[in-house]
C-alpha positions in Angstrom: -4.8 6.5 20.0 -3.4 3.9 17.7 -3.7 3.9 14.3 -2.4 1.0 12.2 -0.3 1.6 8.7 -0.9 -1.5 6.0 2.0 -1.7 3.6 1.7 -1.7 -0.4 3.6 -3.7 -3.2 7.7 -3.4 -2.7 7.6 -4.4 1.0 7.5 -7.9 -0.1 9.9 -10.4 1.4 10.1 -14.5 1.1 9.0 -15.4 4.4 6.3 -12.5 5.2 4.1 -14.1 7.4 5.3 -17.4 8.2 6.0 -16.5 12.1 2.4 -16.0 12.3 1.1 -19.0 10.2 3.2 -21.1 12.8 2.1 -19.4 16.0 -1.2 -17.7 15.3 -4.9 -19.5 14.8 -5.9 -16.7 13.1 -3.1 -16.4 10.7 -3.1 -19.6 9.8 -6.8 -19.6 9.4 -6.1 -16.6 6.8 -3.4 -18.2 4.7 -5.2 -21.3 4.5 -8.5 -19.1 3.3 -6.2 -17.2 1.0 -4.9 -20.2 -0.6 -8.5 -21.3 -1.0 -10.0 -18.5 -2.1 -7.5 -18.3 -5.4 -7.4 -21.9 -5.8 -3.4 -21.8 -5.5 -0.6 -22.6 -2.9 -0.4 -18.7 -2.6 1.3 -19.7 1.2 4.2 -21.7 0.0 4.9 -19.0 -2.7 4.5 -16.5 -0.1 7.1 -18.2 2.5 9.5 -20.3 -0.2 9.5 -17.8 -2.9 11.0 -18.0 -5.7 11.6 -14.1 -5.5 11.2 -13.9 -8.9 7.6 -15.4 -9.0 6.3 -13.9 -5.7 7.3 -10.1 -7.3 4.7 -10.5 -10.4 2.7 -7.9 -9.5 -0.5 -10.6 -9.8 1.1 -12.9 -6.8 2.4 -9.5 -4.9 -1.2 -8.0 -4.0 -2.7 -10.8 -2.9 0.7 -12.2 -0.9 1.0 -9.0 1.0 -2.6 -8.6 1.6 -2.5 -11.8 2.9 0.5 -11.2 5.5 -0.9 -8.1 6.5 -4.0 -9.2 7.6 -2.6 -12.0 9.2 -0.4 -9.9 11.1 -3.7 -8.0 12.0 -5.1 -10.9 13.1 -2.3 -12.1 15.7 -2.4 -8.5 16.8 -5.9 -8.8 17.9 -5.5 -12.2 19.4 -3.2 -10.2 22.0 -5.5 -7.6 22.2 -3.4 -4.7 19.8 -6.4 -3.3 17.6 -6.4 0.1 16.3 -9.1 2.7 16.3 -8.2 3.7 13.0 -6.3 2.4 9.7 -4.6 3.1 6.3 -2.6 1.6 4.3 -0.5 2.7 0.9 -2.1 1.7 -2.2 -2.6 -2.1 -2.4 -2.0 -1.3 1.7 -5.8 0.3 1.5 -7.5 -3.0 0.8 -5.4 -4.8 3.9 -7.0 -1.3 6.1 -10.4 -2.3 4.7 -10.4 -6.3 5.7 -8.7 -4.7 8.7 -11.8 -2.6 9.6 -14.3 -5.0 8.5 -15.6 -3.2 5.4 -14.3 -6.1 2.7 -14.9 -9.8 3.6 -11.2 -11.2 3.7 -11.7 -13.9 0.6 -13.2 -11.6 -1.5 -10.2 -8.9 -1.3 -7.7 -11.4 -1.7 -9.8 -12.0 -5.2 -10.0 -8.7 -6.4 -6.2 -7.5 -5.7 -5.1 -10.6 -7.8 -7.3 -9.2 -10.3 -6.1 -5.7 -9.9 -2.9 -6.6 -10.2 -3.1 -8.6 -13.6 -4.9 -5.7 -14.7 -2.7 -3.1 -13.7 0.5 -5.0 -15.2 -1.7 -5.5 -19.1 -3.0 -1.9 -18.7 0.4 -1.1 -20.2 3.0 -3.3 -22.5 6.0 -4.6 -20.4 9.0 -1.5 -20.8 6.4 0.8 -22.0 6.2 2.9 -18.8 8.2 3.4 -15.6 8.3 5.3 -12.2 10.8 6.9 -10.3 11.5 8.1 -6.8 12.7 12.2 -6.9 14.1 13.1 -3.5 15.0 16.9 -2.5 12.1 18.9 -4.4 8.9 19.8 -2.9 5.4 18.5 -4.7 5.0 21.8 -6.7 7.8 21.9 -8.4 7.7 18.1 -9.1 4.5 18.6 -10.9 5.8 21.4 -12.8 9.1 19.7 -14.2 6.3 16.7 -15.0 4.2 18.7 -17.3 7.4 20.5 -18.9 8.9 16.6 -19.1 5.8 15.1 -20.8 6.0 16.5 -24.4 3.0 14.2 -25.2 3.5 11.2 -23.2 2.2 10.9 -19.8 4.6 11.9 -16.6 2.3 12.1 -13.2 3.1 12.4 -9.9 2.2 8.8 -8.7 3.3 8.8 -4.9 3.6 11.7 -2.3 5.3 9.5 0.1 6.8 12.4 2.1 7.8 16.3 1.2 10.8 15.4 0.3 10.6 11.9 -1.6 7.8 11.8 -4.7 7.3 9.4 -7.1 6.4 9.8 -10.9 4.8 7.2 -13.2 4.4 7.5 -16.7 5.9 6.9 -20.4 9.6 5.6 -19.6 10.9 8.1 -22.0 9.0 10.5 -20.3 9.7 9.7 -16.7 13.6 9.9 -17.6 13.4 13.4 -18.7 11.8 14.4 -15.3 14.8 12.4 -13.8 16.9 14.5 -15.6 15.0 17.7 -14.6 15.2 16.8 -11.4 18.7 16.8 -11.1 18.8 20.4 -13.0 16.7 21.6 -10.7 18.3 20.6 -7.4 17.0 17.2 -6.5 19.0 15.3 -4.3 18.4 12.6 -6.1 16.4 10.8 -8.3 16.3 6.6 -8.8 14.1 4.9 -11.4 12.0 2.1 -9.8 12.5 -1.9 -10.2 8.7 -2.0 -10.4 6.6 -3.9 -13.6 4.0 -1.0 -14.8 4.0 2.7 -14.1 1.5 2.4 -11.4 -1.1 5.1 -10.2 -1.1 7.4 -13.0 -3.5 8.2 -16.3 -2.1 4.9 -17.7 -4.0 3.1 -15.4 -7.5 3.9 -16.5 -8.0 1.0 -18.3 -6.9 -1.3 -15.2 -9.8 0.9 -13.2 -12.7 0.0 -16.0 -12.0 -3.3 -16.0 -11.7 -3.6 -11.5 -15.3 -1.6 -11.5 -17.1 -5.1 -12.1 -14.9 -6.7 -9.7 -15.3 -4.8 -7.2 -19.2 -3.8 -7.9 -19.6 -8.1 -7.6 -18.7 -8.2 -3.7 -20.4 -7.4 -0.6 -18.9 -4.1 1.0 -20.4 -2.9 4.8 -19.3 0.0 7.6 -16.2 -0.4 8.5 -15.8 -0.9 12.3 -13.1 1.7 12.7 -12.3 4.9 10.5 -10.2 4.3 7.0 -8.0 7.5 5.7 -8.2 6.6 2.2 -4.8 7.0 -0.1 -7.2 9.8 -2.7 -7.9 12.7 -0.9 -6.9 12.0 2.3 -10.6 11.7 3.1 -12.2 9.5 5.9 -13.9 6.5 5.2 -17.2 5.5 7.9 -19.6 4.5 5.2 -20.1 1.1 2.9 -20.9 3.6 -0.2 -17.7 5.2 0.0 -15.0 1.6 -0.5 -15.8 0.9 -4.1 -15.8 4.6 -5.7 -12.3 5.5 -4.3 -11.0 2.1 -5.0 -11.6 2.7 -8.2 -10.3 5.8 -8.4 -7.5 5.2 -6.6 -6.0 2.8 -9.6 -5.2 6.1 -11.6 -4.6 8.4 -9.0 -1.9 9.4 -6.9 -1.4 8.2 -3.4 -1.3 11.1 -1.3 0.5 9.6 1.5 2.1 12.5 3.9 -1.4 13.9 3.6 -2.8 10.4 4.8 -0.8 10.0 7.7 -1.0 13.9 8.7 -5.2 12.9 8.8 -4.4 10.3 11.0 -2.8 12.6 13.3 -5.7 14.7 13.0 -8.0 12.3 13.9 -6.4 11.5 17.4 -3.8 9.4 16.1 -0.5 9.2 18.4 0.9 6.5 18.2 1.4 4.4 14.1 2.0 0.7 14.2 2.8 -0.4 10.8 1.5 -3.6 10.9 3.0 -6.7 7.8 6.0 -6.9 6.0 8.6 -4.3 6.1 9.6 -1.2 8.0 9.0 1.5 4.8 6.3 3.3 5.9 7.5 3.8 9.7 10.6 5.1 8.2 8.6 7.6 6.1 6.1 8.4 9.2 9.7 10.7 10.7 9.3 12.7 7.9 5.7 13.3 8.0 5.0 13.8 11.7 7.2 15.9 14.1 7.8 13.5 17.4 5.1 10.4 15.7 5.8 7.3 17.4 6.3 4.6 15.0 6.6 1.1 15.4 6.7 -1.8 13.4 4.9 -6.0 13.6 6.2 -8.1 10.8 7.0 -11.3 12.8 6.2 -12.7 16.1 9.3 -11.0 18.2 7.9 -7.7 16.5 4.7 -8.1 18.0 6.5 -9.0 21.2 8.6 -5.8 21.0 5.4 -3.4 20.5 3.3 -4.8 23.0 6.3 -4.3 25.6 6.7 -0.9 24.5 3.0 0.0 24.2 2.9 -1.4 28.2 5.9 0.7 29.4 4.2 4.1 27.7 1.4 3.0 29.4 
């Protein structure tokens, strides 16, 4: 069974997507939709950059959502569909267009407004995230709470047993660095990222997306969507907007995600848009998971070959 893996914000790249705008109806169809939707040349930002611009949080949703989806789509014009999707935080939205549960224009919307919302919800410096590599989740959560004294330190992203992110206070979320290293961590890197993303300081950001989201149309997705949460199963239109929302403040439980998707059948994980992070993570969740990766046309190329030789 193949289940498809949508990336989130930091897999962004000048250029994402422009293989498939050149060589795919469908993609092109989708940029050009994208760009219409938000009333912007999100494209030409998207394939000319500058760097700078295309990494505001605002521009990154929507940009990656776009190439992903895209990507989806020249997948399906060869006939590579999954039979179930998920994707890591912003990556969820991408699984849901994917699926069929959110109309493409409309998510495209709302992730431009989730991501201003996300970047006011907290003052520029205020907060910050780190990666913590060489400690398992219990004891990460631990040194958080000791590491808080009053400010807010969360786990943020369980991206694999041995690599979690915190989000928080910056003052806070150096003092967990420094735990970190006291207490064995391998090693610990704050994040070049804008706000301190999927923790309590997101609340506000998730008040203000409820309207947002409550304003478009949602419907059964067409395949299964393991939701970043609780790991849960998505089959059902009632259950897209709640754990959207939630998910703004929550942490992305990501090894338990993909371990679901192995559950469910799931043998063989095409990560499917820009970059190659969450194959590289799918090693360390899954003993013997094959993982491939489409971000460009000779991608695509490469995993249809190899998907024809396994079969």
């Amino acid at each position: 069974m193949i289940a498809f893996l949508f990336p989130g914000q930091g897999s962004q790249a000048v250029g994402m997507g422009r293989g498939f705008y050149e060589s795919s109806p469908g993609a092109k169809a989708l940029f050009e939709e994208a760009n219409a939707a938000l009333g912007f040349d999100l494209t030409k930002l998207a394939f000319e950059g500058p760097e700078a611009e295309l990494a505001l949080t605002a521009n990154t949703q929507p940009a990656v959502l776009a190439a992903s989806v895209a990507t989806a789509a020249a997948c399906a014009e060869r006939g590579l569909q999954p039979a179930i999707a998920a994707g890591h935080s912003l990556g969820e939205y991408s699984a849901l267009v994917a699926a069929g549960a959110l109309r493409f224009a409309d998510a495209i919307r709302v992730v431009r407004k989730r991501g201003q919302l996300m970047q006011d919800a907290v003052p520029v410096g205020t907060g910050a995230m780190a990666a913590l590599m060489g400690l398992e989740l219990a004891e990460v959560e631990r040194l958080c709470a000791e590491a808080a004294n009053g400010e807010v330190v969360e786990v943020a992203n369980v991206n694999s047993a041995q690599q979690i992110v915190v989000a928080g206070h910056r003052a806070a979320v150096e003092r967990a660095v420094g735990l970190a290293g006291q207490r064995g961590g391998k090693k610990s890197v704050v994040l070049p990222v804008s706000a301190p993303f999927h923790c309590a300081l997101m609340a506000p950001a998730a008040e203000r997306l409820r309207p947002e989201l409550e304003g478009i149309a949602v419907a059964d997705p067409r395949i299964p969507v393991v939701r970043n949460v609780d790991a849960g199963v998505t089959r059902t239109a009632a259950e897209v907007r709640p754990f959207l929302l939630t998910q703004v403040a929550s942490p992305v439980r990501w090894t338990a995600c993909v371990k679901r998707l192995a559950a469910e059948g799931a043998t063989t994980f095409v990560e499917v848009g820009p970059g190659r992070v969450l194959t590289a993570l799918l090693k360390r969740i899954v003993d013997g998971a094959r993982g491939l990766s489409v971000e460009d046309p000779a991608g695509l190329e490469k995993v249809l070959a190899a998907l024809e030789t396994r079969a």
